[in-house]
C-alpha positions in Angstrom: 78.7 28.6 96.3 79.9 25.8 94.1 82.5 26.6 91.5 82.4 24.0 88.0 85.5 24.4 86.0 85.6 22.1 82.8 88.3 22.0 80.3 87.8 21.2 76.9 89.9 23.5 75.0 92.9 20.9 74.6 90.4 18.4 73.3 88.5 20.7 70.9 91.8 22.2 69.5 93.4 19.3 69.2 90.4 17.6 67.2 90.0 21.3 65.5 92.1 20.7 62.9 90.8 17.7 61.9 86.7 18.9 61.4 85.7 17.9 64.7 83.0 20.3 66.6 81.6 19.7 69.5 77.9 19.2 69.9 76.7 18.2 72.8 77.5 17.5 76.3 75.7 14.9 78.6 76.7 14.9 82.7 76.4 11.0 83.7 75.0 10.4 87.3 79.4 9.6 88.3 80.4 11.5 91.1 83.6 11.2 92.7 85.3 12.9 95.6 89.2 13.5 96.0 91.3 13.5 98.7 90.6 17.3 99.1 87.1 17.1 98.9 86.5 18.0 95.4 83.9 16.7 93.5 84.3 15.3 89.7 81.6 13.9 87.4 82.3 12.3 84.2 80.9 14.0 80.7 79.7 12.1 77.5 81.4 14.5 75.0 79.7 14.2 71.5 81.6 15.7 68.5 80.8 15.8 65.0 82.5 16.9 61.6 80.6 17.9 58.5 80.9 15.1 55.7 83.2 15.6 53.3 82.1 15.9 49.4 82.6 12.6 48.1 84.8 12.4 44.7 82.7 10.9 41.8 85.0 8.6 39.9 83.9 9.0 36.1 83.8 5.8 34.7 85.2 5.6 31.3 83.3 3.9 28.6 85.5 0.9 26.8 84.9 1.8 23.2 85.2 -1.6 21.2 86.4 -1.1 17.9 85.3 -3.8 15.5 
């Protein structure tokens, strides 16, 4: 009869538009109770964004003239 409710969508659209995905999720053994009897945990929340192709700087050769 429990009901979990979790909100990431702020986070993940926020961090969206920079790459970020999320991955993973790991519960920790937290658990808090409010005032109203609610229980909370806190998450580990992994993201991850694919690398970026890295520009290759051509190096240009120093042709001595003699």
């Amino acid at each position: 009869g429990a009901e979990v409710q979790t909100d990431y969508v702020p986070l993940l659209n926020s961090l969206a538009m920079y790459g970020w995905q999320l991955t993973c999720v790991l519960p920790t053994p937290i658990v808090k109770t409010n005032r109203e009897g609610n229980l909370s945990t806190k998450q580990i929340v992994f993201l991850q964004r694919p690398s970026l192709p890295q520009k290759v700087k051509k190096k240009e050769s120093k042709v001595n003239n003699l």
